[in-house]
C-alpha positions as CSV (number, residue, x, y, z in Angstrom):
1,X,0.0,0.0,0.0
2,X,2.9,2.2,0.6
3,X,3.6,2.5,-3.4
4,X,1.0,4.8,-3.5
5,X,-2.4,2.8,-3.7
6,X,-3.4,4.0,-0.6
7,X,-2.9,7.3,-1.7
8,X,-6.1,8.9,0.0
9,X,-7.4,6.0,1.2
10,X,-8.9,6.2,4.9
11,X,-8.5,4.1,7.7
12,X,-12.5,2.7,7.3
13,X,-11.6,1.4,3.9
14,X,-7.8,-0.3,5.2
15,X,-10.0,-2.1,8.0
16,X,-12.3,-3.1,5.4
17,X,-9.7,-5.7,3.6
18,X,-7.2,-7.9,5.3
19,X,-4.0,-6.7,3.2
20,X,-1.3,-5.6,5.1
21,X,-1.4,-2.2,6.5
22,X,2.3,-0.8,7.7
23,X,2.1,1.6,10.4
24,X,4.2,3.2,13.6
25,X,3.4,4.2,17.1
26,X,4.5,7.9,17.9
27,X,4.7,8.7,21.7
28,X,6.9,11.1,22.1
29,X,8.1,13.4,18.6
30,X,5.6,15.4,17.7
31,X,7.1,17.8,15.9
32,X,5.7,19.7,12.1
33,X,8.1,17.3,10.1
34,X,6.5,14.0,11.6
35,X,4.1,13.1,9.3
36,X,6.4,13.6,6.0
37,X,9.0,11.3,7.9
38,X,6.5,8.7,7.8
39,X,5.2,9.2,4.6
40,X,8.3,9.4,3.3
41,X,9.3,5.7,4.9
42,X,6.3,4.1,3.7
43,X,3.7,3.9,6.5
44,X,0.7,3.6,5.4
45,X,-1.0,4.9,9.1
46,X,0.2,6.4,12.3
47,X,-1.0,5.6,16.1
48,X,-0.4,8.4,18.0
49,X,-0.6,7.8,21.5
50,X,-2.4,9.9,24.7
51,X,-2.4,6.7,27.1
52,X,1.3,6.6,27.9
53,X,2.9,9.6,26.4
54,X,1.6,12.6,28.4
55,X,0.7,14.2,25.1
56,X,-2.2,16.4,25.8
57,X,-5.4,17.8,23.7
58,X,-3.6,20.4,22.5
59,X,-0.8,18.5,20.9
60,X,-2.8,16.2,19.5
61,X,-4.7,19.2,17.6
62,X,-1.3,20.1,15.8
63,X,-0.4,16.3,15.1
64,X,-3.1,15.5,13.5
65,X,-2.5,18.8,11.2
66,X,0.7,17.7,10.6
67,X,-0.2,14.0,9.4
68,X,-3.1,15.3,7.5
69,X,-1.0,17.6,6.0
70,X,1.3,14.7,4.6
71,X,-2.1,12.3,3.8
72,X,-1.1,9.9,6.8
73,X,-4.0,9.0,8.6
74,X,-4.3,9.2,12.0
75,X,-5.3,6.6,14.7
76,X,-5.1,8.3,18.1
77,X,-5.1,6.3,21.2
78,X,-7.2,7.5,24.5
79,X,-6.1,7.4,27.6
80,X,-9.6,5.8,28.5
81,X,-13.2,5.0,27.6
82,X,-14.4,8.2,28.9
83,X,-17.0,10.2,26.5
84,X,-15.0,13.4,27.2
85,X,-11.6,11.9,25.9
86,X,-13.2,10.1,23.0
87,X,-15.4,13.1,22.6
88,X,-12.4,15.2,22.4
89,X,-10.0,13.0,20.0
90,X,-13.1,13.3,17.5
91,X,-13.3,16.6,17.5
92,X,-9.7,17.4,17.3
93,X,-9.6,15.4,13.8
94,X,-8.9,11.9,14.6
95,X,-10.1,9.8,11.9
96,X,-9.2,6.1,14.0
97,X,-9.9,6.3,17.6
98,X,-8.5,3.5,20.2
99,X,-9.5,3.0,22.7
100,X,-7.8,1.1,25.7
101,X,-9.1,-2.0,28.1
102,X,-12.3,-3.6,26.1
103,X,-14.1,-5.7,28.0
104,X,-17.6,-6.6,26.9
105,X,-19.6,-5.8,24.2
106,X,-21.5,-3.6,26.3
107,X,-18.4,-0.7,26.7
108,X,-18.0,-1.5,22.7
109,X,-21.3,-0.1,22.2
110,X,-20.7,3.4,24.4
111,X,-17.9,3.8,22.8
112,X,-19.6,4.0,19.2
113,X,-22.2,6.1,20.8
114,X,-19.5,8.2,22.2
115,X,-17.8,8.8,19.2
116,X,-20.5,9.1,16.7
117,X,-22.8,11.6,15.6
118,X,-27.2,10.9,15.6
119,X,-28.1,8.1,14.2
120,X,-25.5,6.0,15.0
121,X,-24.6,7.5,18.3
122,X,-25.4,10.5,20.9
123,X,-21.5,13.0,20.7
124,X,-21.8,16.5,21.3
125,X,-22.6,18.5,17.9
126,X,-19.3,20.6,16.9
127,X,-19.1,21.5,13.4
128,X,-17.3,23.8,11.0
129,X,-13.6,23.2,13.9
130,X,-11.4,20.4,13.1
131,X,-12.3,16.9,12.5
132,X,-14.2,18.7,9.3
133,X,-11.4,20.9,8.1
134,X,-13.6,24.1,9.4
135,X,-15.7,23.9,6.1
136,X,-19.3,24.9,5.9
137,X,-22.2,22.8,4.7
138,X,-25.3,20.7,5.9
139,X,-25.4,19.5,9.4
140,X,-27.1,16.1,8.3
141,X,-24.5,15.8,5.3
142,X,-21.7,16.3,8.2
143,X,-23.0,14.0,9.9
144,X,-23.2,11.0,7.4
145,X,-19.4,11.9,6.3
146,X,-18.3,11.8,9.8
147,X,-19.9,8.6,10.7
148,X,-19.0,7.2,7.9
149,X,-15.0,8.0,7.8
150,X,-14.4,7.7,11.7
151,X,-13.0,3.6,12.7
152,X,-12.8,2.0,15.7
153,X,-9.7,0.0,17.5
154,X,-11.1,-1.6,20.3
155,X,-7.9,-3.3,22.4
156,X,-8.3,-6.7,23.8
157,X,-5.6,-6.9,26.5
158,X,-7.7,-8.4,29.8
159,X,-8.7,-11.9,30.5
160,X,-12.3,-10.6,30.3
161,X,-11.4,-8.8,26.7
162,X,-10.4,-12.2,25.1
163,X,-13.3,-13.8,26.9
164,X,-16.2,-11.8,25.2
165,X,-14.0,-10.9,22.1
166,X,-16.4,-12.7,19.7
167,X,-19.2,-10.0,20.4
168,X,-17.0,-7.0,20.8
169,X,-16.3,-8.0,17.2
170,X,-20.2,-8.4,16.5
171,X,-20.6,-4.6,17.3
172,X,-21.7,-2.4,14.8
173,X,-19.4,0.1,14.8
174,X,-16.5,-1.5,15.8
175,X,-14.2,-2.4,13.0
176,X,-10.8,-3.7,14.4
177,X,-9.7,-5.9,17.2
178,X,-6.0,-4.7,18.7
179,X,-4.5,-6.8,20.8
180,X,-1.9,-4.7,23.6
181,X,0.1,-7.8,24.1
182,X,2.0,-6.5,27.2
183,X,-1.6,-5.9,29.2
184,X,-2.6,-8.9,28.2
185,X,-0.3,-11.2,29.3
186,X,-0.3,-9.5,32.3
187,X,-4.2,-10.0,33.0
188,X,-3.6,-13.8,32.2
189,X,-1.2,-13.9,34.9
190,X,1.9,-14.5,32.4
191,X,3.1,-11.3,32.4
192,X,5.8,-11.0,29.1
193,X,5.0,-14.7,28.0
194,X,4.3,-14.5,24.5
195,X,4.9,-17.8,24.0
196,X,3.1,-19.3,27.0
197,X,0.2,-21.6,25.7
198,X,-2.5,-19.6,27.2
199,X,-1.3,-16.5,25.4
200,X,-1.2,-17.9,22.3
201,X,-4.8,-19.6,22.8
202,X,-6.1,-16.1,23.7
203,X,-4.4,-14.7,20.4
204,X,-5.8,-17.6,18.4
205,X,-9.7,-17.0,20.2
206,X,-9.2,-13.3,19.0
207,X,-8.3,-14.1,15.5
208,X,-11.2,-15.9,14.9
209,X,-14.0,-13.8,16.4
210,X,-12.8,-11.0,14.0
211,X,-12.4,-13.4,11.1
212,X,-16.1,-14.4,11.6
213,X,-17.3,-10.9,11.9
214,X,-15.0,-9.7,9.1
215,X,-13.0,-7.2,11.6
216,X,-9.5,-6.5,10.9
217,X,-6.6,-7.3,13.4
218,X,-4.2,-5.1,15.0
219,X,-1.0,-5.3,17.2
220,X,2.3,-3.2,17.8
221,X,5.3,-5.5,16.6
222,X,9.2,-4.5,17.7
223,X,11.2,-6.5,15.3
224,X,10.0,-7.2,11.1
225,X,10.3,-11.1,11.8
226,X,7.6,-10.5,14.6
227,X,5.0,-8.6,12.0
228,X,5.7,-11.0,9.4
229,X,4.9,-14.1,11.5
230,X,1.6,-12.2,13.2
231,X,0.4,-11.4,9.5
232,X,0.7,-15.2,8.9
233,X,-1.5,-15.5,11.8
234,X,-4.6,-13.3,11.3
235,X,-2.9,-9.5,12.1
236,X,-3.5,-7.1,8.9
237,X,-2.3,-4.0,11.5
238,X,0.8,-3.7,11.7
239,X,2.6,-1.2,13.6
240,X,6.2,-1.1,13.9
241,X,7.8,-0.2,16.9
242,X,7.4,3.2,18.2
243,X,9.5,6.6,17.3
244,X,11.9,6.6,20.8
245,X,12.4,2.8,20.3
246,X,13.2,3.3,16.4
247,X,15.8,6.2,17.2
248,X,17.4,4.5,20.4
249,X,18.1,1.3,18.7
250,X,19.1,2.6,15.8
251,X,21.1,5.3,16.9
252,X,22.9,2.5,19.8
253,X,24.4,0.7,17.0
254,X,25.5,3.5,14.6
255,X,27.6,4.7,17.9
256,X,28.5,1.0,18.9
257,X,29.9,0.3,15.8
258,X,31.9,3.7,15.6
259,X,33.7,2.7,18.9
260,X,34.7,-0.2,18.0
261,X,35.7,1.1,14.6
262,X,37.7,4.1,15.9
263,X,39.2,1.5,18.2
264,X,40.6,-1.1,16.0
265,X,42.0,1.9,13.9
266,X,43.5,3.4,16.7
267,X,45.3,-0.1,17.6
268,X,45.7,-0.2,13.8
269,X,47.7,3.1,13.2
270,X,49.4,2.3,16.8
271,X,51.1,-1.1,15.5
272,X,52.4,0.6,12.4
273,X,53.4,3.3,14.2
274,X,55.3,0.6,16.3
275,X,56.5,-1.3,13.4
276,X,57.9,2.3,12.0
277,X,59.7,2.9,14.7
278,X,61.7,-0.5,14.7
279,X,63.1,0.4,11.5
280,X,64.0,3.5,12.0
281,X,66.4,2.8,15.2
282,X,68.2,0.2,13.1
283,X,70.6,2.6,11.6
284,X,71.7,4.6,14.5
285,X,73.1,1.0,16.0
286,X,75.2,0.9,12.8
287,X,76.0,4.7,13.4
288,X,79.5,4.3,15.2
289,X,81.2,2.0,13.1
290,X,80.6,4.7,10.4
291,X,82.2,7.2,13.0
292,X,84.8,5.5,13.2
293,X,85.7,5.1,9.3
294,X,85.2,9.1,9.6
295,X,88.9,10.2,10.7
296,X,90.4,7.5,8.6
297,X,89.2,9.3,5.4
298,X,90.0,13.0,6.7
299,X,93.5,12.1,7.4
300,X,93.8,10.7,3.9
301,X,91.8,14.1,2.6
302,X,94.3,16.0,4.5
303,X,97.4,13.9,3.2
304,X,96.3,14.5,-0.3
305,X,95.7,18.5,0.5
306,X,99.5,18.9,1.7
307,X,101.2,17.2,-0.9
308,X,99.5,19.2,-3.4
309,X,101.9,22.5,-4.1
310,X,100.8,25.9,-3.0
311,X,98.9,28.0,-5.6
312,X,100.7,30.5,-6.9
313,X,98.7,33.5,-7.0
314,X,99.4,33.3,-3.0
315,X,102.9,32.7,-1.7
316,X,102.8,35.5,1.1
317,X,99.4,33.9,2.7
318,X,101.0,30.1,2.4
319,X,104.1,30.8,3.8
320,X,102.3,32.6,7.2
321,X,100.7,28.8,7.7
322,X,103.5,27.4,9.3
323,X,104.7,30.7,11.6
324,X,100.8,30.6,13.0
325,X,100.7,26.4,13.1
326,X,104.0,26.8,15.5
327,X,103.1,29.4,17.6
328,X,100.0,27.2,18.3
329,X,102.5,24.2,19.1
């Protein structure tokens, strides 16, 4: 999808067929250039998250402009199943909402209420701000787009989540399954087990309820080998890693392999410098016994220079030589 078929393609019609869908979790850079960074790797969504980040209303108001702005959409995560934070996330622009800690088909069903408009549910009325890009028009023409394009991640991660998963899938309104995999193992008592049997039956129960309903699945993945295998399994959502894990990892072994690069070097340059050195002190060793060949040849030099006659331009200065050579003596 990231070739650029799902170039304006919502998050409704992605949950709609179980191709792969490549996506990453943003919890703490949410800065302008974000959502051209991701469009620019090939993600074909973003979760941005307000359950663990800290993030606040405000922030998620420019984020969203920011992935809009690039044609990345948006799934934000809530920090609960309250009607003012879904409430909230709908009206800032979020197109997928999350929401954390399904148990029953019963919190399902507020949820879609929460987050839709009459029919289909009871929000607030807000229009012309931003989940409709501040245009004008009809309030019940608003109201079928806005039904229509906003999607649903309901996260199964509790014992009671996997239990009635089969008609949280049922819902109407509810149109992925997203398993938080940490929370999960933890409310089956196995906390970190992925590959505990009970885990993996709860994973398999999931799979199927949304396969029978025709709901997409969902799940954060930390290495490619782990989104590759879940897709194999059922998962169609798959959202790699998150932005500090991404830089931290990545930017671990860039600085990793520098160190140990500069180090070898250094012992590298040091050994030649070494080896250098040994040849170069080899000659002063041999440096007397050239000394001593040194007077040898002067005498002979100075032999030659007396038995050659005086010139003859200068008799006076030759014959002061010996007077100044004897008054030395």
């Amino acid at each position: 999808m990231a070739d650029g078929s799902s170039e304006g393609t919502g998050l409704k019609a992605m949950a709609a067929t179980r191709a792969p869908k490549f996506g990453h979790f943003i919890v703490e850079f949410a800065t302008p250039g974000i959502g051209h960074i991701l469009k620019s790797a090939g993600c074909d969504f973003v979760l941005f998250d307000l359950e663990h980040s800290g993030f606040g209303f405000e922030t998620v108001k420019s984020a969203i402009r920011y992935f809009e702005a690039a044609q990345v959409p948006v799934i934000v995560r809530v920090p609960s199943k309250e009607y003012h934070h879904i409430a909230r996330a709908m009206d800032m622009g979020a197109e997928g909402l999350m929401v954390p800690m399904v148990g029953s088909a019963e919190e399902a069903r507020q949820i879609v209420h929460s987050m839709k408009y009459h029919p289909q549910g009871g929000r607030g009325v807000a229009l012309q701000v931003a989940h409709d890009r501040y245009r004008p028009g009809a309030v019940a023409d608003k109201f079928t787009a806005t039904n229509a394009r906003t999607t649903l991640f309901c996260q199964i991660e509790t014992a009671d989540g996997v239990k009635n998963c089969e008609e949280i899938a049922a819902v109407d309104g509810v149109d992925c399954l997203w398993v938080g995999h940490f929370d999960l193992s933890v409310g089956l008592g196995i906390p970190g087990e992925f590959e505990h049997p009970e885990f993996k039956a709860a994973i398999d129960r999931t799979v199927k309820a949304a396969r029978k309903h025709g709901k997409a699945m969902g799940r954060l993945v930390p290495t490619v080998e782990a989104g590759i295998a879940l897709y194999d399994v059922g998962f169609d959502f798959i959202c790699y890693s998150g932005d500090v894990w991404v830089l931290h990892n990545a930017l671990a072994e860039a600085i990793g392999k520098l160190r140990e690069g500069t180090k070898a070097s250094a012992a590298a340059h040091k050994a030649a410098a070494t080896k250098a050195g040994s040849k170069v002190a080899a000659p002063a060793k041999a440096a007397p016994k050239a000394a001593a060949k040194t007077p040898a040849k002067s005498a002979a030099k100075t032999a030659a220079a007396q038995a050659e006659p005086a010139p003859a331009k200068t008799p006076a200065k030759a014959a002061k030589v010996p007077a100044k050579r004897g008054t030395r003596t």
